[in-house]
Predicted model as a PDB file, atoms N, CA, C, CB and O in Angstrom, pLDDT in the B-factor column:
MODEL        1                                                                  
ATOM      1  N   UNK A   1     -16.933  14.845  21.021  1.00 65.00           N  
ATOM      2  CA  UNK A   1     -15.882  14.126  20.315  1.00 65.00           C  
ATOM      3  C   UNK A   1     -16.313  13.792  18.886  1.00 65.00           C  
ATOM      4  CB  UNK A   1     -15.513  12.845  21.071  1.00 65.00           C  
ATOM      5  O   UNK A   1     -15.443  13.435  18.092  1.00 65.00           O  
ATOM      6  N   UNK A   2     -17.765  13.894  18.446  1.00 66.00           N  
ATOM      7  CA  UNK A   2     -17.672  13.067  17.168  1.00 66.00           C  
ATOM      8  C   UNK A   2     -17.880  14.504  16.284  1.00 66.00           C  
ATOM      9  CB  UNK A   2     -19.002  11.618  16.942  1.00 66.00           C  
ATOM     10  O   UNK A   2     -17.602  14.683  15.099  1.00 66.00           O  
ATOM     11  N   UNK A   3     -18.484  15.510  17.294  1.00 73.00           N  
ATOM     12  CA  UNK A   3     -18.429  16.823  16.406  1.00 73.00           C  
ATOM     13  C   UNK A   3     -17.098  17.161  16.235  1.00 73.00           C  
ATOM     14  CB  UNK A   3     -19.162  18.068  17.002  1.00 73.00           C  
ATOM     15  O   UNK A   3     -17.043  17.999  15.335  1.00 73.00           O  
ATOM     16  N   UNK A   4     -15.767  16.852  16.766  1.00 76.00           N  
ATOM     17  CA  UNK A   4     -14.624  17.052  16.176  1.00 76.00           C  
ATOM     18  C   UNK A   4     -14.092  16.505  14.788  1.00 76.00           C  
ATOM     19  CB  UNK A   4     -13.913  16.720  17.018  1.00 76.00           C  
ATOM     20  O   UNK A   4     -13.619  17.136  13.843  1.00 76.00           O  
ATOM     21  N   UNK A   5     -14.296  15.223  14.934  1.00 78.00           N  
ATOM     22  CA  UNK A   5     -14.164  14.114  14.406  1.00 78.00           C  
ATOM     23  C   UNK A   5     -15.032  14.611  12.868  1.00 78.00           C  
ATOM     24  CB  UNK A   5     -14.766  12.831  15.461  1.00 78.00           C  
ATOM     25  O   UNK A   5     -14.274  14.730  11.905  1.00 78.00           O  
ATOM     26  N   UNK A   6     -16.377  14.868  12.623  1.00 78.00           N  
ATOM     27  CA  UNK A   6     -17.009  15.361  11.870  1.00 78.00           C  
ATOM     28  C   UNK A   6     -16.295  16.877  11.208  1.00 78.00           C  
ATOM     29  CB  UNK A   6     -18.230  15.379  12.565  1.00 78.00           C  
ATOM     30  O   UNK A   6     -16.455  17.248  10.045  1.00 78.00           O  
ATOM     31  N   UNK A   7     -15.750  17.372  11.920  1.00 81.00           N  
ATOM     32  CA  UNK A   7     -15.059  18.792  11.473  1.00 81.00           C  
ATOM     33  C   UNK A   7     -14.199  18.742  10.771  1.00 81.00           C  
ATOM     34  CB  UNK A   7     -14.537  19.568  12.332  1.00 81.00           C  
ATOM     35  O   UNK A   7     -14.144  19.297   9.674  1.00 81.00           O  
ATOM     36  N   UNK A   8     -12.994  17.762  11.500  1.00 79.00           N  
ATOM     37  CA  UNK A   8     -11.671  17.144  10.596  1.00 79.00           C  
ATOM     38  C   UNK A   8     -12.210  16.229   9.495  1.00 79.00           C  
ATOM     39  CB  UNK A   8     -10.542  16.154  11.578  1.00 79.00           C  
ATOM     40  O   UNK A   8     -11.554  16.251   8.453  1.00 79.00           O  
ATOM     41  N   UNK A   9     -13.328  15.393   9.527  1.00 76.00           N  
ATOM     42  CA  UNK A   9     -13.869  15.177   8.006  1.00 76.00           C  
ATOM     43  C   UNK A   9     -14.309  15.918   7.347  1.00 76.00           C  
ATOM     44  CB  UNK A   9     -14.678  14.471   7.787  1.00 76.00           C  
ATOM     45  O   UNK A   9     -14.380  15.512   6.186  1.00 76.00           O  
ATOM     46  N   UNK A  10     -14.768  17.130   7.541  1.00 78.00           N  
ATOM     47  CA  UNK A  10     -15.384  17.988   6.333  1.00 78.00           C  
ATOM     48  C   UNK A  10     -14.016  19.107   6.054  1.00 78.00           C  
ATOM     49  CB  UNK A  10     -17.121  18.933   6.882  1.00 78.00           C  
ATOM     50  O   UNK A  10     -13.687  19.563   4.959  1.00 78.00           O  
ATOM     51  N   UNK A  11     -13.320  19.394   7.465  1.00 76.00           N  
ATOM     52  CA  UNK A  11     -12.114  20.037   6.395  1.00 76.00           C  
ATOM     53  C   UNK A  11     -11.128  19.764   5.427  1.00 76.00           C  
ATOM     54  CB  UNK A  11     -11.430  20.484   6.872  1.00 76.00           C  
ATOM     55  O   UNK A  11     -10.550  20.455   4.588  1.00 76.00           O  
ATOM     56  N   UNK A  12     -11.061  17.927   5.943  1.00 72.00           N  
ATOM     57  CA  UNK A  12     -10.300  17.371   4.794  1.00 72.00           C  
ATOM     58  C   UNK A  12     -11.076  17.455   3.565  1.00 72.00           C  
ATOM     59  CB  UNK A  12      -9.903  15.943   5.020  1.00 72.00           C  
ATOM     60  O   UNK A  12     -10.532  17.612   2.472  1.00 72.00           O  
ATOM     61  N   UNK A  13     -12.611  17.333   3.752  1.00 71.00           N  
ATOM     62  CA  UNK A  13     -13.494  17.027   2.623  1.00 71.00           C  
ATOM     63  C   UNK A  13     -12.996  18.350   1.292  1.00 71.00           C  
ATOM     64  CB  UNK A  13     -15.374  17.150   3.293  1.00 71.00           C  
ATOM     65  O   UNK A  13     -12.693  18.168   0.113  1.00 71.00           O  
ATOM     66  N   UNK A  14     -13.091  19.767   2.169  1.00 73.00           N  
ATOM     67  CA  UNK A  14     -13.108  20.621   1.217  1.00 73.00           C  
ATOM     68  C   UNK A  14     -11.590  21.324   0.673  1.00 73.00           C  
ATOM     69  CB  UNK A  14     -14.059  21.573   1.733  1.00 73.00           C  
ATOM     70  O   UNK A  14     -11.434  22.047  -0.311  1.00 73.00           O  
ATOM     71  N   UNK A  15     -10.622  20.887   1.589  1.00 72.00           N  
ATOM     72  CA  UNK A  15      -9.528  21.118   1.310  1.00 72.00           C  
ATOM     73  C   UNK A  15      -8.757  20.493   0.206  1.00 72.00           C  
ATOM     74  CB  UNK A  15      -9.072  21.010   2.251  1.00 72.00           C  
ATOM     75  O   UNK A  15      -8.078  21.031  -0.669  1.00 72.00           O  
ATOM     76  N   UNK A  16      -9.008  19.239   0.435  1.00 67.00           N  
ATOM     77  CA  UNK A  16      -7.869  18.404  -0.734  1.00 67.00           C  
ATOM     78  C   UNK A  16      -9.186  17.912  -2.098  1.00 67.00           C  
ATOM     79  CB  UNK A  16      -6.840  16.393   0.306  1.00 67.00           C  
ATOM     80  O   UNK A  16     -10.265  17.355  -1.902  1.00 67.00           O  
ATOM     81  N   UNK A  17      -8.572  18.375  -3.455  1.00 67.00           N  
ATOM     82  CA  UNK A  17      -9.579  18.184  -4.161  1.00 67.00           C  
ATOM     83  C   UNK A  17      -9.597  16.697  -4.520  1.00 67.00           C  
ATOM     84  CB  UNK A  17      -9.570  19.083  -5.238  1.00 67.00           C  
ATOM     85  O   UNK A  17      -9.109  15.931  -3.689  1.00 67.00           O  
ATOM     86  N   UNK A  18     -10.044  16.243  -5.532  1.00 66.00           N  
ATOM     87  CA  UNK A  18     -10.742  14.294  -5.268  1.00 66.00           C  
ATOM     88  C   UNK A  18      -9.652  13.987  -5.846  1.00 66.00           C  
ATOM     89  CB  UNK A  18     -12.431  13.420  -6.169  1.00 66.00           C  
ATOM     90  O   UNK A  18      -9.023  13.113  -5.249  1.00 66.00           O  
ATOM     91  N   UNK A  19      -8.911  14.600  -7.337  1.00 73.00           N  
ATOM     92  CA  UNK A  19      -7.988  14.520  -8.322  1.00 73.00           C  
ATOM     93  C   UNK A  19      -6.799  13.348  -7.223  1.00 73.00           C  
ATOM     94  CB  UNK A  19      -7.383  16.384  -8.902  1.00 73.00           C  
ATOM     95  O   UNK A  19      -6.569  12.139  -7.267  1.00 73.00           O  
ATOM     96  N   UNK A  20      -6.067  14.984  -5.932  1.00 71.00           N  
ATOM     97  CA  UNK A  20      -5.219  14.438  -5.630  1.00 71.00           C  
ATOM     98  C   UNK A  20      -5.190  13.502  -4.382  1.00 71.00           C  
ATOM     99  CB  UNK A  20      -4.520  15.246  -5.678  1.00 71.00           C  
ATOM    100  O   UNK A  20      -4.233  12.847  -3.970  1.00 71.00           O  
ATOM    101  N   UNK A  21      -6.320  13.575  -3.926  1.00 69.00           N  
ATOM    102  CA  UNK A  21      -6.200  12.189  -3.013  1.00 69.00           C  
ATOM    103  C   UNK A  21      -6.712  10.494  -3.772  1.00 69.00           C  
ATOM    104  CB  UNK A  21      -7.371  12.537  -1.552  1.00 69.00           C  
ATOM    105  O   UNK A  21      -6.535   9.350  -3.354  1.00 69.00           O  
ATOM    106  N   UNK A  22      -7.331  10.978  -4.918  1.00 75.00           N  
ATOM    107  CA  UNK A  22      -7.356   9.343  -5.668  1.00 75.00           C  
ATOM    108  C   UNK A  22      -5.765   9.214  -6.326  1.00 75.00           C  
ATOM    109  CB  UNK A  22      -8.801   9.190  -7.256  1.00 75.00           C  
ATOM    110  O   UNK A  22      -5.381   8.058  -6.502  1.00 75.00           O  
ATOM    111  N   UNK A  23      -5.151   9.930  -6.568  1.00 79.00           N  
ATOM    112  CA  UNK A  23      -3.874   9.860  -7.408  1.00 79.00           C  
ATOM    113  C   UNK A  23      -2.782   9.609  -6.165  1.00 79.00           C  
ATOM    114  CB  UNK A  23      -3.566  11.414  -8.415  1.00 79.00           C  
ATOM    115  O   UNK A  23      -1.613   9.323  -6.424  1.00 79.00           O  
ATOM    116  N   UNK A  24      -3.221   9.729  -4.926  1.00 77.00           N  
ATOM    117  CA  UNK A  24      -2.626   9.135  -3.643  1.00 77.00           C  
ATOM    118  C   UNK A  24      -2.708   7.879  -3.451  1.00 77.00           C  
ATOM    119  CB  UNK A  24      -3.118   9.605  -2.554  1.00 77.00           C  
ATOM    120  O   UNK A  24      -1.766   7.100  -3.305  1.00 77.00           O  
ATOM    121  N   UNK A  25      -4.011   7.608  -3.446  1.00 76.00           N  
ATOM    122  CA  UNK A  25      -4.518   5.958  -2.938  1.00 76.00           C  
ATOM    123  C   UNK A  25      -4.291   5.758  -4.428  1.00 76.00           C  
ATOM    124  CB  UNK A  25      -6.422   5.502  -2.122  1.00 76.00           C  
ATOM    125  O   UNK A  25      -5.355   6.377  -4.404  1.00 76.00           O  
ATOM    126  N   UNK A  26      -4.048   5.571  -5.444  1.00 83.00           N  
ATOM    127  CA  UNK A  26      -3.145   4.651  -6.520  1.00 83.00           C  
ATOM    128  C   UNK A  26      -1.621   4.441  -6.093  1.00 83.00           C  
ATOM    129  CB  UNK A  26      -3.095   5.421  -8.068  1.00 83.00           C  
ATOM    130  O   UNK A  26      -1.162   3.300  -6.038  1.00 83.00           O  
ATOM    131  N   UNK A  27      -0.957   5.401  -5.834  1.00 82.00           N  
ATOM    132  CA  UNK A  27       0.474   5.503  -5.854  1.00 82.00           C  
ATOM    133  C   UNK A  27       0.797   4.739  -4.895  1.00 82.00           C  
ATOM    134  CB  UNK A  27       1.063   6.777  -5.728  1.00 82.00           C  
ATOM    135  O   UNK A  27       1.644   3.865  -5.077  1.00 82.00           O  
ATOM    136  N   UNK A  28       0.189   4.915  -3.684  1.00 82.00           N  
ATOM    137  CA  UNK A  28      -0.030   3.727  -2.395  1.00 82.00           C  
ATOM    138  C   UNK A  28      -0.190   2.541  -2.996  1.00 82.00           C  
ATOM    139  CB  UNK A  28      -1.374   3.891  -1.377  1.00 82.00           C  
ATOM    140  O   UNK A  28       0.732   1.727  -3.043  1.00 82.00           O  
ATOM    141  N   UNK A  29      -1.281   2.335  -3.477  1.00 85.00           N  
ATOM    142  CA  UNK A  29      -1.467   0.881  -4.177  1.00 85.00           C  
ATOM    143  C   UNK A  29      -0.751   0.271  -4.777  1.00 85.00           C  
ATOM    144  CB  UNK A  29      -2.219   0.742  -4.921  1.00 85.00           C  
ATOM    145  O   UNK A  29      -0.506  -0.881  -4.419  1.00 85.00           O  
ATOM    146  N   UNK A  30      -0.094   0.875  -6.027  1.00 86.00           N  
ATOM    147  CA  UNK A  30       1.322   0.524  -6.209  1.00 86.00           C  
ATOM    148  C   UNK A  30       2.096   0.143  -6.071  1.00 86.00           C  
ATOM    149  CB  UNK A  30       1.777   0.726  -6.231  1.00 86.00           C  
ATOM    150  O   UNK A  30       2.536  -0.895  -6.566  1.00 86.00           O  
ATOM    151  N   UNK A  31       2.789   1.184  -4.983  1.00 88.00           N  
ATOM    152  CA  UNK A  31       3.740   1.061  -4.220  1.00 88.00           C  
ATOM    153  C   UNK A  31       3.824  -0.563  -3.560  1.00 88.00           C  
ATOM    154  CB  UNK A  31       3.559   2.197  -3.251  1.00 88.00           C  
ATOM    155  O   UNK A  31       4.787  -1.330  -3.552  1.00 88.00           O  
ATOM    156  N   UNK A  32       2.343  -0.769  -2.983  1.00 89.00           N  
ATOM    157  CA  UNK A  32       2.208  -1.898  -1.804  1.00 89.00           C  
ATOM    158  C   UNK A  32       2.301  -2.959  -3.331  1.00 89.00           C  
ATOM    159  CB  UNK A  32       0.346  -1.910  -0.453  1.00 89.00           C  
ATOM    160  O   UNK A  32       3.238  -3.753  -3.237  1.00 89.00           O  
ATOM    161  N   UNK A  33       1.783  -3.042  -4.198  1.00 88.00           N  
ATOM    162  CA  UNK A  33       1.761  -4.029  -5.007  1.00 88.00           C  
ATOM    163  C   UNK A  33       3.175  -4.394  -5.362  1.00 88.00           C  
ATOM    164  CB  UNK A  33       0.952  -3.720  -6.093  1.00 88.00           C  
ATOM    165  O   UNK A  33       3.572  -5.529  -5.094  1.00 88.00           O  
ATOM    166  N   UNK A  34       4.072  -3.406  -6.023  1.00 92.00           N  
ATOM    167  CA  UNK A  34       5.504  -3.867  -6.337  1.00 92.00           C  
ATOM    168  C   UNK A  34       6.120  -4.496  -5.432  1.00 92.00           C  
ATOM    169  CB  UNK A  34       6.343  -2.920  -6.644  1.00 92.00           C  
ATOM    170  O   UNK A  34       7.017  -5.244  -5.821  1.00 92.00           O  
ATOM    171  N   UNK A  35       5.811  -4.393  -3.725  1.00 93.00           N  
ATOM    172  CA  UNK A  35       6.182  -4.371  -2.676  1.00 93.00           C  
ATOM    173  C   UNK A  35       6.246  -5.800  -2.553  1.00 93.00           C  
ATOM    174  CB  UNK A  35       5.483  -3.598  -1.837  1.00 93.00           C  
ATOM    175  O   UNK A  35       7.159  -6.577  -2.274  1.00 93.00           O  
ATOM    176  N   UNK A  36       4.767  -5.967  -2.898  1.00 92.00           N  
ATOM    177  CA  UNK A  36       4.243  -7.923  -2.327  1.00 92.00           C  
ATOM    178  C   UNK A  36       4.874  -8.911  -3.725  1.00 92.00           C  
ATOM    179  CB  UNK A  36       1.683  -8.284  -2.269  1.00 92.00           C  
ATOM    180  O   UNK A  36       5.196 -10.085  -3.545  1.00 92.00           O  
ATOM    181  N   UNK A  37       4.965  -8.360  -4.846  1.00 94.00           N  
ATOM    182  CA  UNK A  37       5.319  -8.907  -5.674  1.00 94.00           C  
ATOM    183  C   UNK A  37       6.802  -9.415  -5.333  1.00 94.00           C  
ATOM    184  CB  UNK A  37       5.073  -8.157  -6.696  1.00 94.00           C  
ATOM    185  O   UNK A  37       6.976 -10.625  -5.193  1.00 94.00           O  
ATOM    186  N   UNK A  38       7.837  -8.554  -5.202  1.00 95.00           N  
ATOM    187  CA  UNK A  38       9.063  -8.391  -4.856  1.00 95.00           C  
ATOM    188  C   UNK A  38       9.152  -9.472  -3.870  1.00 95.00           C  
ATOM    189  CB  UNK A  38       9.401  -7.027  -4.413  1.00 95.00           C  
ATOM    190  O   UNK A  38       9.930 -10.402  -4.083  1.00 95.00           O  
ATOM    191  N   UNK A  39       8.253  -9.433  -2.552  1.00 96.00           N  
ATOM    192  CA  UNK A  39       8.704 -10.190  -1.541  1.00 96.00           C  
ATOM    193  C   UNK A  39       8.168 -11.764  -1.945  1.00 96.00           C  
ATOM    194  CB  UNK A  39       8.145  -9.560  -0.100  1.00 96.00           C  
ATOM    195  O   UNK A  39       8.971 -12.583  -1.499  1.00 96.00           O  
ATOM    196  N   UNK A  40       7.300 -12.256  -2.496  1.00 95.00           N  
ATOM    197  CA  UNK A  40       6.936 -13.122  -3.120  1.00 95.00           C  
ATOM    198  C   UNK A  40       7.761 -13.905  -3.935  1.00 95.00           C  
ATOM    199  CB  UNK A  40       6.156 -12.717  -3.617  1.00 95.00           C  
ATOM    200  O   UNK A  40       7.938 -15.122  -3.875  1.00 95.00           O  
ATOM    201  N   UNK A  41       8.310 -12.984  -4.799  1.00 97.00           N  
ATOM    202  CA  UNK A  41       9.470 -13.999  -5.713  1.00 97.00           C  
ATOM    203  C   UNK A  41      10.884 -14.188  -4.798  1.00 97.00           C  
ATOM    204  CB  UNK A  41      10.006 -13.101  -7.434  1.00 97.00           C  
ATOM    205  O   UNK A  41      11.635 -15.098  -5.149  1.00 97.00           O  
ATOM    206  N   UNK A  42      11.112 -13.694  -4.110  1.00 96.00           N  
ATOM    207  CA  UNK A  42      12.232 -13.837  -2.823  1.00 96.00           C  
ATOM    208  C   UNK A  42      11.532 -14.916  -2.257  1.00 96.00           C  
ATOM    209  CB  UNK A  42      12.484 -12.440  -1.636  1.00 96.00           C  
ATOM    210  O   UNK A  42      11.952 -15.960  -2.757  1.00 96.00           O  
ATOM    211  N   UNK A  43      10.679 -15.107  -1.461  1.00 96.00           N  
ATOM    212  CA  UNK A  43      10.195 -16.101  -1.209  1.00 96.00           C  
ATOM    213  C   UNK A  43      10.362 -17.305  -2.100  1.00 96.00           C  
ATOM    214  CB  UNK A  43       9.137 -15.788  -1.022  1.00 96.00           C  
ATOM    215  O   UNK A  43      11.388 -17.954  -1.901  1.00 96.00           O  
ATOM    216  N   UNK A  44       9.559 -17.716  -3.027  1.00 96.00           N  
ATOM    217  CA  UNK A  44      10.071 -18.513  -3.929  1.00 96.00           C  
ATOM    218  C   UNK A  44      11.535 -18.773  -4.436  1.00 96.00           C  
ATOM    219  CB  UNK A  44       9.471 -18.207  -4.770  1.00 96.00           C  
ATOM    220  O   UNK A  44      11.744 -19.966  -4.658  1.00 96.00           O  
ATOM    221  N   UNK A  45      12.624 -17.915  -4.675  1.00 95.00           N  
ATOM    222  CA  UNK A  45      13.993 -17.920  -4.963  1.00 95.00           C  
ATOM    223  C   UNK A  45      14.399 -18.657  -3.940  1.00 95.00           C  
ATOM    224  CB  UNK A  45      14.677 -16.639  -5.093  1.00 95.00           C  
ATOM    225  O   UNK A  45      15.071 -19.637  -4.263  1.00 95.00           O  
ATOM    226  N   UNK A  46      14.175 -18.472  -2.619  1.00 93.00           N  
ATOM    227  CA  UNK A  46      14.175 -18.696  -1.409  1.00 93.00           C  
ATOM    228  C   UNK A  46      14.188 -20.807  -0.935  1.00 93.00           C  
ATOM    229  CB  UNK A  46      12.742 -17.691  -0.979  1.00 93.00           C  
ATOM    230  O   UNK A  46      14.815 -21.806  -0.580  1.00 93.00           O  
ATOM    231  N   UNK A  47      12.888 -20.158  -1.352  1.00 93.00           N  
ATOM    232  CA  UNK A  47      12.343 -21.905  -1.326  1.00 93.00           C  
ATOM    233  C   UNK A  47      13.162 -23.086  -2.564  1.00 93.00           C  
ATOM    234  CB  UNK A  47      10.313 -21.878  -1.851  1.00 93.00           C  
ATOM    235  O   UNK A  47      13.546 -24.247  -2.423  1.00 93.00           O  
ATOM    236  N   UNK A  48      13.182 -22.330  -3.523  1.00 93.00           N  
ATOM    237  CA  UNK A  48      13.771 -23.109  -4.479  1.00 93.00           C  
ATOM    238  C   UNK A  48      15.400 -23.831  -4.372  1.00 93.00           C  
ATOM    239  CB  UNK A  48      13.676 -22.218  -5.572  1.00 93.00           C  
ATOM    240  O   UNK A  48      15.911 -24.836  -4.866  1.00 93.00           O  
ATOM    241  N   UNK A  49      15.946 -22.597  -3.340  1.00 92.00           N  
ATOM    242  CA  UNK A  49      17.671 -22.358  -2.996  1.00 92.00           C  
ATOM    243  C   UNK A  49      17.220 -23.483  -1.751  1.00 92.00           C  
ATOM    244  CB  UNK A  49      18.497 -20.270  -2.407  1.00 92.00           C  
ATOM    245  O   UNK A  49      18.059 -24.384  -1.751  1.00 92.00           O  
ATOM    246  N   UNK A  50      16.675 -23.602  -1.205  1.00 91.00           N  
ATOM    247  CA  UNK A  50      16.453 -24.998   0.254  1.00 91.00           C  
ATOM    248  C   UNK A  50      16.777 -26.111  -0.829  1.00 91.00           C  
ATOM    249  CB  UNK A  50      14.323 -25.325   1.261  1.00 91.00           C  
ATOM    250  O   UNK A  50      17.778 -26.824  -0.764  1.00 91.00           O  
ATOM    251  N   UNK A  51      15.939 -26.174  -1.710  1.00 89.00           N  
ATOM    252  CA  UNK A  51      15.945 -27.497  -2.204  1.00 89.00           C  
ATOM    253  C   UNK A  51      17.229 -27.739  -3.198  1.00 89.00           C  
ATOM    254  CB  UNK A  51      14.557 -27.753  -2.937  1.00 89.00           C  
ATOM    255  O   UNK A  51      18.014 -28.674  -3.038  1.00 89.00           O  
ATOM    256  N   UNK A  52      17.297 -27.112  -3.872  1.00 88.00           N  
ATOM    257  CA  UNK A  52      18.433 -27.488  -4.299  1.00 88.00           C  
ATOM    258  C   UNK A  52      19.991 -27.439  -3.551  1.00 88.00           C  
ATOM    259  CB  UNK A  52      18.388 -26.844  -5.318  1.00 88.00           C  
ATOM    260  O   UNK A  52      21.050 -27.816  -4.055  1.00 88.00           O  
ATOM    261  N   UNK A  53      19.812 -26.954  -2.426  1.00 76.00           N  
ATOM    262  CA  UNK A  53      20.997 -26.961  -1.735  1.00 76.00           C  
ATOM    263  C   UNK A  53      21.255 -28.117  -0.599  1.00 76.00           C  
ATOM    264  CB  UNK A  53      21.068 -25.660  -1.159  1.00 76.00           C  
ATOM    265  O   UNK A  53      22.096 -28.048   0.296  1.00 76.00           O  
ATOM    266  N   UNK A  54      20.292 -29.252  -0.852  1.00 67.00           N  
ATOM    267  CA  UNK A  54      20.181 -30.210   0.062  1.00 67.00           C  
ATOM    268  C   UNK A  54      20.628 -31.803  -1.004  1.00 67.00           C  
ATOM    269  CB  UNK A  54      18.434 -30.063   0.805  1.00 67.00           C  
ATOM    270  O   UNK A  54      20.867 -32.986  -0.759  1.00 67.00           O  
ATOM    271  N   UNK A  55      20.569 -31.182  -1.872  1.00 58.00           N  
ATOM    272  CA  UNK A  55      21.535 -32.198  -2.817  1.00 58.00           C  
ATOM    273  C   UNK A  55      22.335 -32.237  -3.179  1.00 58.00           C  
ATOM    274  CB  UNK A  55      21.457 -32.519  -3.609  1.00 58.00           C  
ATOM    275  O   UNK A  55      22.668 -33.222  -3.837  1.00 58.00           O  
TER     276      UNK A  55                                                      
ENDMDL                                                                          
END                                                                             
């Protein structure tokens, strides 16, 4: 099992060059960042709309 496991790491190793899997894990990163940002200020909009809607 880990000699499999070792195989599928070295074919990914030589298949995908470094360029486009770091230009992956950015776009991911991204992605997740606009993501948390977005839900964050909803949150806050959120919280702010409780309080003022109780007066």
């Amino acid at each position: 099992m880990k000699n499999l496991h070792f195989l599928l790491f070295a074919f990914v190793l030589f298949t995908l060059s470094s360029c486009s899997v770091i230009t992956g894990i950015f776009k991911a990163g991204a992605i997740a960042g606009i993501i948390a940002v977005v839900v964050v200020i909803a949150i806050i909009i959120w919280i702010i709309s409780l309080f003022r809607g109780k007066s």
